[in-house]
N, C-alpha and C positions, 0 to 999 in steps of 0.2 A: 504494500500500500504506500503510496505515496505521501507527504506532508499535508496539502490538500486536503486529499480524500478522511486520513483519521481526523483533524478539525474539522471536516463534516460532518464526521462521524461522531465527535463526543459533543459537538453541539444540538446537532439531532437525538441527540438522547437526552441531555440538557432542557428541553421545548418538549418531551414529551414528557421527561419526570415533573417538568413545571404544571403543564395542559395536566393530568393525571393528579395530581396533588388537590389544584382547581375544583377536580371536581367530585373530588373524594371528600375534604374538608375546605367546604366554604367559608366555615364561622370560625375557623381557628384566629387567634388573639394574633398581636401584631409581633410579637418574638420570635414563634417559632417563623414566620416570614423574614421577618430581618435575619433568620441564622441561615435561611436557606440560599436568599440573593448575598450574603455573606461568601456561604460556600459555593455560588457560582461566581460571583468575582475569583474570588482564587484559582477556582479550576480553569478560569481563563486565562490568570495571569501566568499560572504554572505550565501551559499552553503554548503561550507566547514566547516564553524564556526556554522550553525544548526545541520549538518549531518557528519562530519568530527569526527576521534577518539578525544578523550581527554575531 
């Protein structure tokens, strides 16, 4: 697989654990959300620093 192709791939998993979450618990309180865009910040930024120029 190319560099491309897996940041497609964990971002399209990314968008579905989001969508899936959605609509499993709507009323959840605002922390467990802020811990989850938390840890997709990171999984991006750990992303970027594997697969990223430089």
């Amino acid at each position: 697989m190319t560099e491309n192709q897996i940041l497609a791939l964990i971002s399209s998993v990314l968008v579905l654990i989001l969508v899936l979450r959605g609509a499993r618990f709507p009323r959840q309180g605002l922390l467990p959300q802020i811990v989850v865009w938390l840890l997709i910040f990171a999984l991006v930024g750990l992303s970027y620093k594997f697969f990223g120029p430089g």
